[in-house]
C-alpha positions, 0 to 999 in steps of 0.5 A: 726665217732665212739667216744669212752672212753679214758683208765684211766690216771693211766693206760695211762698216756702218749700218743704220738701225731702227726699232732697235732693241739691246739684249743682254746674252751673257749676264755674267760677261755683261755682253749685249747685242743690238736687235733691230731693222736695217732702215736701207733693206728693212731686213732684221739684224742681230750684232755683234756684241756691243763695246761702246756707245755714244750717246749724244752721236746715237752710235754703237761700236761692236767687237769687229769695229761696225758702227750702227747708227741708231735712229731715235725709235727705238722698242724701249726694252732690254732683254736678259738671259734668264736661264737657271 
């Protein structure tokens, strides 16, 4: 699976996502990322990590100041890094 650099955030401050998931990668820190499907390019995409979420826009601002929008599909799972 190819990996590939993100535009800028002053270039592409928001992106929508579905099929979305969050993921918890630094219990510890408490720090979670977005996984999901771009709806424009149906490409996968992994955030930066998540700094606030409103819930009644479906929006989610991560560390650099993205925005992703969250269509209302979602996967329905949390995953936590349960490494020893």
């Amino acid at each position: 699976m190819p990996i590939w650099s993100t535009l800028p955030v002053e270039v592409e401050p928001e992106v929508r996502l579905e099929s979305w998931a969050v993921i918890e990668t630094e219990p510890e820190f408490h720090q979670q990322h977005l996984i999901g499907i771009r709806t424009d390019s149906r490409s996968a995409r992994i955030s930066s990590a998540l700094r606030s979420f409103d819930q009644h826009a479906m929006l989610r601002v991560t560390s650099t100041g993205r925005r992703y929008q969250l269509t209302v599909r979602q996967v329905g799972l949390r995953i936590r890094n349960t490494s020893c």
